[in-house]
N, C-alpha and C positions, 0 to 999 in steps of 0.2 A: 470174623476179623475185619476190622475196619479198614477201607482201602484210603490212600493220602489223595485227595482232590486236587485234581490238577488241571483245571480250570481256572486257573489264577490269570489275575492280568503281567503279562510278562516285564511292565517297569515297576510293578510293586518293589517296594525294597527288601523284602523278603518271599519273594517268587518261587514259589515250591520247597522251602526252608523246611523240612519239622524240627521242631524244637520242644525236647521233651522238658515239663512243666513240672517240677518237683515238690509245689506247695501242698500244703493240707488241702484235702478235696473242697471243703467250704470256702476256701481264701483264693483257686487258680483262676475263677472263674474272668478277672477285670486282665488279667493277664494274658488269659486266653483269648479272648475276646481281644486284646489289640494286636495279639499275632496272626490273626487270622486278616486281622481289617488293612494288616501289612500285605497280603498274599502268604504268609508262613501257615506252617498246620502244626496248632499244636497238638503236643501227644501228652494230653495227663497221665504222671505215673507219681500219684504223692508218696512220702516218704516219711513224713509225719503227720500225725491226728492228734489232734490236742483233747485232750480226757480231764472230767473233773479230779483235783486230790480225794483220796482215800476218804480220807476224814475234814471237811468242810466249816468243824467250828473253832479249830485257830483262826482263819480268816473270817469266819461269821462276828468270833471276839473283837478283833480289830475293825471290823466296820462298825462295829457297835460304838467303838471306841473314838473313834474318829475326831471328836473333837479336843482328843488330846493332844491331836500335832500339830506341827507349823508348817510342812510338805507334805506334797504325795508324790511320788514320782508313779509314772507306769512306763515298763519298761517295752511293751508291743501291746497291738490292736485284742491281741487276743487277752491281755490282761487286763484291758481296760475290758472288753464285753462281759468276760468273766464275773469281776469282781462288780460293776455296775448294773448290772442282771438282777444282782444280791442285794445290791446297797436299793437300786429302784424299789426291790418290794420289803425294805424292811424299815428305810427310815429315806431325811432330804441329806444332799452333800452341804456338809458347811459351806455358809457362806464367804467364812473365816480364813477354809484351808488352800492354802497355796496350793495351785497341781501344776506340774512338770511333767510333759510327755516326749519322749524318745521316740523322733519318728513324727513325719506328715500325715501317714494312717492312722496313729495310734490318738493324734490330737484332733482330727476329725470325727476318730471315734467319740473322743471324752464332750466335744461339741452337739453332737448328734445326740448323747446321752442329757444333755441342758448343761454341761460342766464346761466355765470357762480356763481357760488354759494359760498358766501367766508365764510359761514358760518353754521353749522349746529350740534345739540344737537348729540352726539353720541351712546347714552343711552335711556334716557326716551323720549320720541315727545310730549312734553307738554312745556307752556309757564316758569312755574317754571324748567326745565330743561335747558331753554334758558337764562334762568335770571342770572343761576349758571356758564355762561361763561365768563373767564375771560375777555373779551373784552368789553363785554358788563358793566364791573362794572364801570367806568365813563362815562358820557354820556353829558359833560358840554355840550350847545351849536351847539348839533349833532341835527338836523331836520330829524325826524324818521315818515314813511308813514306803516303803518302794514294793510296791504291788509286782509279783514277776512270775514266773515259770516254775517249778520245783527242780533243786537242781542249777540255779543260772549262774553266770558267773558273779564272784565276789569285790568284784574291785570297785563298783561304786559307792558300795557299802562300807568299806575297808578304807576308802580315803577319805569319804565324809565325818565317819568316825574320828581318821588323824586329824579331818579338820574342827574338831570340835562337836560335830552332829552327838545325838542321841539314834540310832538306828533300828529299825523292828523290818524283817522282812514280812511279806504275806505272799504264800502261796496259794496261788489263783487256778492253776491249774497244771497240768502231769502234759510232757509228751511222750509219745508212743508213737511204735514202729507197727505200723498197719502191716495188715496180709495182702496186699497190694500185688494182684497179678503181673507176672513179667513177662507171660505167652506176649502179649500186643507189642511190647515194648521190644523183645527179642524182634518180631517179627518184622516190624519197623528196621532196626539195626543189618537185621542178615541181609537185608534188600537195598541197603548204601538208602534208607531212608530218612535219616537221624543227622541233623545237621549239626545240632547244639546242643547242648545241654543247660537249665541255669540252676544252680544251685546259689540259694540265701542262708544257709545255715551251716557252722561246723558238724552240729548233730545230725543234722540232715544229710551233708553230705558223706558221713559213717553210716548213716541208714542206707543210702545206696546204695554201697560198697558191698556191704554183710548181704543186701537182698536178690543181689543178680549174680551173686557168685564167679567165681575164676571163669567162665566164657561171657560173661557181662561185664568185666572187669575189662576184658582184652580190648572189646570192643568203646568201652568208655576212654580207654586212656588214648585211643586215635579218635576221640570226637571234642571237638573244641569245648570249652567249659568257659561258663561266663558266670561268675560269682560275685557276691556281692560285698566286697572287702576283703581287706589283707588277711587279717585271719584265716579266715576261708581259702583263699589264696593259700597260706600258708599247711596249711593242712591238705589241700589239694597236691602241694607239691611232695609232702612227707609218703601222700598216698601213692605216690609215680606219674604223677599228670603234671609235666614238666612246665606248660607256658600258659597257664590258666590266664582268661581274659577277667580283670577285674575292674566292675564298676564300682563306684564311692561308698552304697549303702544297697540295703536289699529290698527297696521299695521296690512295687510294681512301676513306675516311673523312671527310676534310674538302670533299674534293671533292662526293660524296655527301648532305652536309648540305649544303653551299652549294644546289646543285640543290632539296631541298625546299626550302627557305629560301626559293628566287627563283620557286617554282612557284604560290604561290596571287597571285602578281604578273601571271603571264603569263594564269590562267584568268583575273583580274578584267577584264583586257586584253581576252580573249576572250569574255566575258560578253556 
C-alpha cells in the first residue's frame, strides 16, 4: 500500500492535498505530474480505458473515403490518435479537408499528427461551444465526418444536419469501465487522506459511482469534487453531491487551475 509523501514544502499550494486522478491510465500522467510539482499527491484511480470498436471497417470505410467531405470534426485527443494511427498507415490526410478540433489537446494532437487545424472553440471544449462559431452557422451542402467515441452525444450532429450539413458519424473507439482496484483508493479515504476529487466526464463520473459501491459513495459525497463543466456538475448533483466545484472544460489545464483556485478554500476549512 502506498504511503502519501509528506515531504512537501509547506507554501506549495497544494501541500499534502491528494487528489484522486480519474482519467484513463495512458491520459493521468501530465495531470499528475502537475499535482505533485504543486505539493498535492496524486492518487490514480481511472475510471475509464478507452478500447478499439468491435468491428474497425466502418471507420476503415470512411478513412478511405475521405475525400468526400468538406469537415472533419474530432471530437477529443483520443479520437484524433485513434482514427490517425489508421489514417498514418493506410493513406496522406487531404490537403483539401477542413478539420475542426474540440479541445486544446485534441488539436495538438491532430498537429503532432502533420494535420493542420482550421478550426477550434477558444473557450469552452464542448460541442455547444463549437456550434457558437461563426463558420460553422451555415452548413448548406457541406458533407461533415465527426470522428468521436461509440455512444457520444448527439447534438452536434443533430444541429449541423438542421443547418444544412450532410452528416456520417465514425466510431474511433469504445469506452469501458476498467477492473480498477479500490483497496488503495479506500485506504487513502478511511485515513481523512483524500482531498478532492476531479472528475472530466459524465460517464466517468457513473463509472465511479457503480465501482466503489455504497461505503465509496459515503465517503465521495463529503469529499469536494472539481468537475469539468455543467453537465457533469449537473449530474453530480442528480447523484447527491450538492456543491461540486466546476471548471469551464475538462482539460488538464483548466482542470488544474480550477484545483488551486479551490485549495486555499479547503486549507482555511482546515485551519
Amino acid at each position: 500500500m502506498t504511503e502519501l509523501n509528506t515531504s512537501y514544502e509547506s507554501g506549495a499550494p497544494l501541500a499534502g492535498i491528494g487528489v484522486v486522478v480519474t482519467r484513463p491510465a495512458h491520459q493521468a500522467g501530465t495531470l499528475a505530474e502537475q499535482i505533485s510539482a504543486a505539493g498535492g499527491v496524486p492518487i490514480l484511480f481511472p475510471v475509464l480505458e478507452i478500447i478499439d470498436p468491435p468491428d474497425r471497417r466502418p471507420l476503415l470505410d470512411i478513412i478511405d473515403r475521405l475525400d468526400e467531405f468538406d469537415l472533419a470534426i474530432f471530437i477529443s485527443p483520443n479520437a484524433v490518435n485513434k482514427t490517425m494511427n489508421l489514417v498514418n498507415a493506410r493513406r496522406r490526410w487531404p490537403s483539401t479537408l477542413r478539420t475542426t478540433a474540440i479541445g486544446a489537446r485534441s488539436a495538438r494532437e491532430l498537429e503532432r499528427h502533420g494535420v493542420h487545424v482550421d478550426l477550434r472553440p477558444e473557450r469552452r471544449f464542448d460541442s455547444e461551444a463549437l456550434l457558437a462559431e461563426t463558420q460553422l452557422a451555415d452548413m448548406h451542402e457541406q458533407n461533415v465526418v465527426i470522428f468521436r467515441g461509440d455512444g457520444g452525444r448527439e447534438v452536434l450532429g443533430d444541429t449541423l444536419r438542421e443547418r444544412g450539413a450532410r452528416v456520417v458519424y465514425a466510431n474511433a473507439y469504445r469506452r469501458g469501465r476498467p477492473d480498477t482496484d479500490t483497496g488503495e483508493l479506500f485506504y487513502h479515504w478511511s485515513r481523512g487522506e483524500v482531498g478532492a476529487v476531479l472528475i472530466t466526464s459524465v460517464e466517468g463520473l457513473r463509472n465511479l459511482y457503480d465501482m466503489i459501491g455504497k461505503l465509496g459513495q459515503m465517503w465521495l459525497r463529503k469529499t469536494p469534487l472539481i468537475v469539468g463543466g455543467e453537465r457533469i456538475a449537473k449530474a453530480a448533483r442528480e447523484l447527491g453531491h450538492a456543491h461540486p466545484v466546476i471548471a469551464p472544460d475538462p482539460s488538464d489545464e483548466t482542470m488544474f487551475k480550477a484545483l488551486i483556485d479551490w485549495a486555499p478554500q479547503r486549507n482555511q476549512t482546515h485551519s
